[in-house]
C-alpha positions in Angstrom: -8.8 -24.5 10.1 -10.8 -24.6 6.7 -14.9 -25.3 7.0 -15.2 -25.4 3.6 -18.4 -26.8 2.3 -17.2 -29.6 0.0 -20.5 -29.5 -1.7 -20.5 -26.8 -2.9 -18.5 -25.9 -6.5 -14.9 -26.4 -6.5 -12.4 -23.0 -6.7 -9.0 -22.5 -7.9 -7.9 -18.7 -6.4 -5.4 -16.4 -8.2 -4.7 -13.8 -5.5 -2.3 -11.0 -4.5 -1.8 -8.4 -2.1 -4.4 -6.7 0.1 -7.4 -7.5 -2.2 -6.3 -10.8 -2.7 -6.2 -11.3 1.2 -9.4 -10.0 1.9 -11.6 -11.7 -1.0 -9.8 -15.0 -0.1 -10.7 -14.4 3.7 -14.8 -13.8 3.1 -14.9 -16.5 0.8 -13.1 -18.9 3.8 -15.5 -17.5 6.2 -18.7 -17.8 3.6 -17.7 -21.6 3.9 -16.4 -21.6 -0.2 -14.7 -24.5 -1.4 -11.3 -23.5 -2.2 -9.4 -26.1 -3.3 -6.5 -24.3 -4.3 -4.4 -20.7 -3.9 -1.7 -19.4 -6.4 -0.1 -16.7 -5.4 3.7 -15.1 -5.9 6.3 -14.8 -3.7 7.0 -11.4 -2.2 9.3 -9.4 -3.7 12.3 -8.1 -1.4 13.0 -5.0 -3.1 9.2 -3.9 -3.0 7.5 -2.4 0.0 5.2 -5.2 1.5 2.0 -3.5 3.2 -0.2 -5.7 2.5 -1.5 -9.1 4.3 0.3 -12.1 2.9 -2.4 -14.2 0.9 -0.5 -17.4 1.7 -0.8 -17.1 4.9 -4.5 -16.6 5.1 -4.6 -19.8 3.3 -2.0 -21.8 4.8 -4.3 -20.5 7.9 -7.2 -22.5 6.2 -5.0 -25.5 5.2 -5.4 -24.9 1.8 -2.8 -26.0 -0.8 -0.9 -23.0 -1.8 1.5 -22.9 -5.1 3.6 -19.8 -5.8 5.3 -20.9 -9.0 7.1 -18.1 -11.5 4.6 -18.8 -14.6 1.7 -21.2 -15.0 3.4 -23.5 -17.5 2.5 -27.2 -18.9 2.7 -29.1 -15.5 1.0 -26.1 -13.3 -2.2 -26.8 -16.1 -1.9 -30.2 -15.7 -2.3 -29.9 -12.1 -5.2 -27.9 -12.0 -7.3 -30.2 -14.6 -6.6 -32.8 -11.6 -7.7 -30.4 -8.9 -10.9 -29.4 -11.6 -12.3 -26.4 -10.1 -15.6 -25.5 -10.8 -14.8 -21.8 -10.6 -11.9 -19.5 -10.9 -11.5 -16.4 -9.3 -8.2 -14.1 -9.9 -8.0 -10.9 -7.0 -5.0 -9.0 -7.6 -2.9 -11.8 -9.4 0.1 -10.2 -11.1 0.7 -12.4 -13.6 -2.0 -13.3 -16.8 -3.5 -16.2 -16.5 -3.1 -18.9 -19.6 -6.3 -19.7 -21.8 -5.8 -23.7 -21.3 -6.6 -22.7 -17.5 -9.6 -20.2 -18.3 -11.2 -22.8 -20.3 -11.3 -25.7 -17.2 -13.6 -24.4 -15.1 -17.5 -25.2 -16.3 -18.8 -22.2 -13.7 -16.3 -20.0 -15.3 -12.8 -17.9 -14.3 -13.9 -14.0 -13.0 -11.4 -11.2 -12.1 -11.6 -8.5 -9.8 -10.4 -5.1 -11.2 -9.5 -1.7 -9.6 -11.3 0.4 -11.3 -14.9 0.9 -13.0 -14.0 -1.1 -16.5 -13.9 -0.1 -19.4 -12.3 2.5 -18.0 -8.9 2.3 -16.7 -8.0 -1.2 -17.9 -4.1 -2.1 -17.4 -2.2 -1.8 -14.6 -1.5 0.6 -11.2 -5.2 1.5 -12.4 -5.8 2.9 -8.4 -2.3 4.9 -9.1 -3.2 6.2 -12.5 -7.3 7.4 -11.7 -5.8 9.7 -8.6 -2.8 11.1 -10.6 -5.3 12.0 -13.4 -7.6 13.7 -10.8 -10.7 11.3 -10.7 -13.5 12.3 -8.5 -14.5 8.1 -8.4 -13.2 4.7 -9.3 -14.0 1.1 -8.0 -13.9 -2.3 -8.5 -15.4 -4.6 -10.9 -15.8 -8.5 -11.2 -16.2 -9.7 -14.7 -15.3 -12.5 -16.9 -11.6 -13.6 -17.7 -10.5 -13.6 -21.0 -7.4 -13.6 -22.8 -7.5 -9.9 -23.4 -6.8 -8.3 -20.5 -9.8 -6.3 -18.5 -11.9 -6.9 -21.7 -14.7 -9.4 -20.6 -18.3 -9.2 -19.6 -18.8 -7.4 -16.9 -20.6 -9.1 -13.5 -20.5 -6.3 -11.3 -19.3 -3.1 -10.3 -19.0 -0.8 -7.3 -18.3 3.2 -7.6 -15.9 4.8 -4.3 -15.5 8.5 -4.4 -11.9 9.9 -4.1 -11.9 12.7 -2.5 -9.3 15.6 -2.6 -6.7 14.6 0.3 -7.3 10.4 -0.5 -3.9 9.0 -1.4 -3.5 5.5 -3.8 -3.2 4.0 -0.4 -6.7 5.6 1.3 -8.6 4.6 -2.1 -7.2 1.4 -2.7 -8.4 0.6 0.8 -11.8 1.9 -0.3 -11.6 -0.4 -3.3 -10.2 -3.2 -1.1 -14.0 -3.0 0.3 -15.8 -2.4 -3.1 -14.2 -5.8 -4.0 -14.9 -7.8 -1.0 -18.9 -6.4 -1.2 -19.4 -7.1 -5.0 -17.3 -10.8 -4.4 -19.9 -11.7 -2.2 -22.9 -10.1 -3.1 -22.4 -12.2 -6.8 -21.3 -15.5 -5.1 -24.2 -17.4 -4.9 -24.8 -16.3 -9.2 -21.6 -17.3 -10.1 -21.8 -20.8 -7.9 -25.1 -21.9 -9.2 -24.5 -20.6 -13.2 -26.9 -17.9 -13.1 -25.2 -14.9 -12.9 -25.7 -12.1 -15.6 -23.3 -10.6 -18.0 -23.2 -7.2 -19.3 -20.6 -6.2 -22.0 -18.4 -3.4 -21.7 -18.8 -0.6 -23.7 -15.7 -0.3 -26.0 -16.3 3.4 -26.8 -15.7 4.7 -23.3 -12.3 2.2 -23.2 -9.1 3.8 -21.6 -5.9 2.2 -20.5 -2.9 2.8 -18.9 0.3 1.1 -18.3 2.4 -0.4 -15.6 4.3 2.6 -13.4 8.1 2.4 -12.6 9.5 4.3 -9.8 11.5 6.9 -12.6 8.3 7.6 -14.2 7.7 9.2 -10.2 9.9 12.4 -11.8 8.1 16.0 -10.9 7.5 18.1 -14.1 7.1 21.5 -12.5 5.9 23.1 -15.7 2.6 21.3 -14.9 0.1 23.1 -12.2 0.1 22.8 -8.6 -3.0 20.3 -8.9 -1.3 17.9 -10.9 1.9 17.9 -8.8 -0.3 17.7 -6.0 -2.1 14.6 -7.5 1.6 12.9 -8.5 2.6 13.2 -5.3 -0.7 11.9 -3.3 -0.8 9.3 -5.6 2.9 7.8 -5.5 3.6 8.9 -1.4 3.7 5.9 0.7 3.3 2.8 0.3 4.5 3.8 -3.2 7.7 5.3 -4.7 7.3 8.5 -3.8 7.3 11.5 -6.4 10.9 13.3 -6.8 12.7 16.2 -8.0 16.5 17.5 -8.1 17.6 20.1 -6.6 21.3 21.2 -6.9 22.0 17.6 -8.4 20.7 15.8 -5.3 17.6 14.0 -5.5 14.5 15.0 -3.1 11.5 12.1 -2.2 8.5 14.6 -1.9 5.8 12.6 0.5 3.2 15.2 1.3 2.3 18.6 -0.6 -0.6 20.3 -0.8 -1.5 23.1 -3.9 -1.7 27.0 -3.0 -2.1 30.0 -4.5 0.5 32.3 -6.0 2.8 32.4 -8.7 6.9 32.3 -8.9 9.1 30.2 -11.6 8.9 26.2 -12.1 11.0 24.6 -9.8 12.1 26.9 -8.2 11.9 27.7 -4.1 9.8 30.9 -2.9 10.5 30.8 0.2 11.7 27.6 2.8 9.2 28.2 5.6 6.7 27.7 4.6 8.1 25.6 2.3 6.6 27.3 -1.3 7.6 26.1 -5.0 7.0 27.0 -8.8 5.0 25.0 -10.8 3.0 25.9 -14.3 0.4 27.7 -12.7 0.2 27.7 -8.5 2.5 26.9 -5.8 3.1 23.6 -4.3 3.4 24.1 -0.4 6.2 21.0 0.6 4.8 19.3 3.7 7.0 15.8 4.2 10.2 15.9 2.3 13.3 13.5 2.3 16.9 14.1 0.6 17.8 11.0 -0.4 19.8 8.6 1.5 18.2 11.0 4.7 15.4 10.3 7.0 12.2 12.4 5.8 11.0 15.2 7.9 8.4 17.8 8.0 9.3 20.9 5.7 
């Protein structure tokens, strides 16, 4: 049952997977008016782990719409519902400038990472197969350059050296929910504070495919290591070939040692070549097989 507080400014929610879910749960619980929930449909080729952000709001008996673009009549239709506030958490699709400029509180996204850095998409993917020590989330303002507006606020999460996408995007999933709520009350009364990102320390990165999962065994342990962590489940999974079959790799860890790129050392423990290291196999799968331990 929704207790929203229909005093309080209306909001129009843009929301998607597990950070989606979670924002839209606090601000049902904080008593938020949300007058409306876009969301997508769930893909049946892709790997659902997450909580289903139409059900948390059909939950609420809020009006949900799931429609494949926001086109002439979806804009219409929010100018009737005329939120006060916007909000996109994890919404997969950009959102049109007729709809940004509706709200007189303003539209804010939630972002994955610790803007400027790491703008674009599969940002969680791309900061732990690039090594990072830390990412986070960030709420800022919604513009029609993607990830480019003012920044509200941020929170840092470390990643630490065994974390897969999955472990830190939980720890993000957190980061967003504490920085969501903490900047509520700013953003519902119009005096929240902007800070502008700083362009010189902008990087971005672009979506991932599940080819672009490939192993390059020239490159060092560490950075096999951090392909595989990063794509293992609920992801992809990182792959290789092997006497023309193809080989899901779901846990690895670096070691020491050197032999040739690619190639097997020895099958128990399971040892490989890369550029500089071995890769000790821990969880492998031929594919078409059911994984195992190595």
């Amino acid at each position: 049952m929704n207790r929203r507080n229909d005093s309080r400014p209306r909001i129009a929610v843009f929301a998607y997977s597990e950070v989606g879910s979670a924002c839209l749960e606090d601000l049902i619980r904080d008593g938020a008016n949300v007058a409306v929930v876009y969301t997508h449909e769930d893909d049946p080729k892709e790997e659902i782990w997450f909580r289903s952000v139409k059900q948390t709001a059909l939950d609420s008996s809020i009006e949900v719409r799931a429609p494949s673009k926001i086109d002439a009549d979806e804009i219409n239709r929010l100018r009737e519902i005329a939120p006060d506030l916007i909000f996109s958490f994890y919404y997969r699709a950009m959102i049109p400038k007729e709809v940004l400029d509706i709200p007189k509180l303003g539209a804010y996204n939630i972002h994955g990472a610790l803007l400027p850095k790491y703008r674009g998409r599969a940002c969680i993917n791309w900061a732990v197969i690039n090594g990072e020590k830390e990412t986070g989330a960030t709420l800022h303002v919604m513009t029609e350059s993607a990830d480019r507006g003012d920044i509200i606020a941020q929170k840092a999460v470390p990643i630490e050296f065994e974390d897969t996408a999955h472990d830190v995007f939980l720890k993000v999933t957190e980061a967003a929910r504490e920085i969501l709520m903490s900047s509520l009350p700013s953003l519902e009364n119009g005096t929240a504070k902007r800070y502008p990102q700083d362009e010189s320390k902008a990087t971005k990165f672009g979506r991932r495919r599940p080819e672009d999962g490939e192993i390059d065994w020239n490159k060092s342990a560490e950075e096999i290591y951090n392909l595989v962590r990063a794509l293992t489940h609920p992801f992809p999974g990182a792959f290789t070939y092997w006497d023309c079959k193809k080989y899901f790799i779901w846990k690895a860890l670096p070691a020491e040692g050197t032999f040739e790129p690619g190639k097997i050392r020895s099958e128990s423990p399971m040892l490989v070549g890369t550029g500089r290291g071995l890769l000790r196999i821990l969880r492998i799968q031929p594919e078409g097989e059911p994984e195992r331990d190595a």
